[in-house]
C-alpha positions in Angstrom: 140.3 180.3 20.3 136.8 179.1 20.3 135.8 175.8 21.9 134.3 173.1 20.1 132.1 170.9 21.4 131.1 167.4 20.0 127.8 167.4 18.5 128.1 163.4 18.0 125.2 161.3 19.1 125.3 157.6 19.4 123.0 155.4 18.3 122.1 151.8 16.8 123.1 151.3 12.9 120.9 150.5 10.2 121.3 148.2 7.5 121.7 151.1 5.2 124.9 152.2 7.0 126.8 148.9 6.6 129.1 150.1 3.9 129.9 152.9 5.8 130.5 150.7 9.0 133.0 148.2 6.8 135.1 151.2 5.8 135.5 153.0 9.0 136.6 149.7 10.7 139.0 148.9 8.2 140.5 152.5 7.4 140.6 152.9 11.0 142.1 149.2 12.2 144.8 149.9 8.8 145.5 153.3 9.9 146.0 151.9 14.2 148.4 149.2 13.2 150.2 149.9 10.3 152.9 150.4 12.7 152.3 147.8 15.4 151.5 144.7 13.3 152.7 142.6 10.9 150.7 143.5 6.9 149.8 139.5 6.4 147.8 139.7 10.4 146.0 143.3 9.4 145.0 141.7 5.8 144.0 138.6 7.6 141.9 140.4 10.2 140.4 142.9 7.7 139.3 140.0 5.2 137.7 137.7 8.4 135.7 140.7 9.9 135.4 143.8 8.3 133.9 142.3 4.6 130.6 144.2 3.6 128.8 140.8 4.0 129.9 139.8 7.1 128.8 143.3 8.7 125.9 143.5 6.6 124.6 139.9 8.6 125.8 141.8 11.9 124.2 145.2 11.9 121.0 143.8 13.7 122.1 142.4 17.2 122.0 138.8 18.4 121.5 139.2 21.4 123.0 138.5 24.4 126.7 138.2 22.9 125.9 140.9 20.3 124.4 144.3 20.9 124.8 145.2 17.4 126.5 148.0 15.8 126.1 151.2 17.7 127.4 154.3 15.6 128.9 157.7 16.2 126.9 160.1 13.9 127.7 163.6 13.3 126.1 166.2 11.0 124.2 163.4 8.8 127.5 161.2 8.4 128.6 158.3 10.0 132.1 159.3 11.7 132.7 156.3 14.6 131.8 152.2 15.5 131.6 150.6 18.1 130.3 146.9 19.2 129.8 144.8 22.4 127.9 142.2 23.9 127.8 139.5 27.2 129.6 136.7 27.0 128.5 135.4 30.2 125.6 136.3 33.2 126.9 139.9 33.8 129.8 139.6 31.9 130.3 142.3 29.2 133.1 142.6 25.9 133.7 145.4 24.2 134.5 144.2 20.9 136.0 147.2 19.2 136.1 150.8 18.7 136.4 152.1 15.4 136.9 156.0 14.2 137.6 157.8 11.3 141.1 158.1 11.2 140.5 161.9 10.5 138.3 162.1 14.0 140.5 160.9 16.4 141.4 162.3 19.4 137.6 164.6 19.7 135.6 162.3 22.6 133.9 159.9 19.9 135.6 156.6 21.3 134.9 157.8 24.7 130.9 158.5 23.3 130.8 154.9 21.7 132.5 153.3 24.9 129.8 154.9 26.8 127.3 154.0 24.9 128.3 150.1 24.9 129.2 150.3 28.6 125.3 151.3 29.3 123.8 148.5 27.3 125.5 145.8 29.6 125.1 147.5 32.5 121.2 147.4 31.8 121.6 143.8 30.5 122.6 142.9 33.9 126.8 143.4 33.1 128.3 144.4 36.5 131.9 143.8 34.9 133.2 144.8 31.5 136.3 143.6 29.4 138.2 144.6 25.7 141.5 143.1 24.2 144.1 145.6 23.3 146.8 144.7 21.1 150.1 144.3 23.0 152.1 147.8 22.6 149.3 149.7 21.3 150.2 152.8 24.0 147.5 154.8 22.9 144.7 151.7 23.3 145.9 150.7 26.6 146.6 154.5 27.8 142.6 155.4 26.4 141.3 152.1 28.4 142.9 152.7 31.5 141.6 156.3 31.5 138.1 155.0 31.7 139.0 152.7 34.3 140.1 149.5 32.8 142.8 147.4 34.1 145.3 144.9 33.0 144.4 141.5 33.7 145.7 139.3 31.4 147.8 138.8 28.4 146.7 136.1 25.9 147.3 135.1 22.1 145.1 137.4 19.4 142.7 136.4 17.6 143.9 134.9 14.2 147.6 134.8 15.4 149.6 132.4 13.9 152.8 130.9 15.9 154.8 132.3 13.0 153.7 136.5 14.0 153.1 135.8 17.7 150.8 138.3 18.3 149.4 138.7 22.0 146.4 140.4 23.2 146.3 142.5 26.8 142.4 141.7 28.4 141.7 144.6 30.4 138.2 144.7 33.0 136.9 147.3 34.6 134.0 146.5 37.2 130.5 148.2 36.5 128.8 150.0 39.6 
């Protein structure tokens, strides 16, 4: 059997592609946790940060918390998302991942994760963090891979006391 290789490059996103952006992050984050969370947190989540409007006004970064969407392009198509930014001097976040569901498991995360991890490391980042959804195997197993480790666990984002939802912060220090 013949080897495939990926032919993926990462990049910054456009305006143009913010449509496409908003449906890979919330076919992908729907498709991730259908299983793991509660519906009421994914519709909650998917209204406050995946709306066409709300990526349309972050597309461009802000920098330093916001690199900007970068984007996983492949054959003229947009097929991956990723985001990240300091939050402190030399303190980088990786805010999220995002792949078509139907491209998982190819090298794309691991492209966009690279791609984020080199902009804070030339922004000055010597460590780097992400949040990973308590019992998410595959997130924390794909983290840890790459060198993160567990740190802390803490309450989501948008948790209510009534769904309880936790958060694992994972860092990995930046040579």
């Amino acid at each position: 059997m013949p080897e495939t290789s990926l032919t993926a490059e990462a990049r910054s996103a456009t305006g143009e592609e913010a449509t496409r952006i908003a449906e890979i992050c919330v076919s992908s984050y729907q498709a991730a946790y259908q299983e793991l969370l509660p519906p009421g947190y994914i519709e909650r989540t998917v209204a406050e940060y995946f709306g066409e409007a709300r990526v349309t006004r972050q597309v461009r970064a802000a920098l330093p918390g916001w690199f900007g969407y970068q984007v996983a392009e492949e054959g003229g198509r947009l097929v991956g998302v990723s985001g990240g930014g300091l939050t402190a001097p030399g303190v980088g976040e990786l805010h999220l991942i995002y792949l078509d569901p139907r491209e998982r498991g190819r090298g794309l995360g691991t492209l966009l994760l690279d791609r984020v991890t080199e902009m804070i490391r030339s922004s000055g980042g010597t460590q780097m963090w992400v949040s990973v959804f308590l019992g998410d195997a595959a997130g924390i197993g794909f983290y840890r891979s790459r060198g993160f480790q567990p740190m802390e666990t803490v309450q989501a984002p948008l948790s209510r006391t009534d769904d309880h939802i936790r958060s694992l912060r994972m860092r990995r220090l930046l040579n």
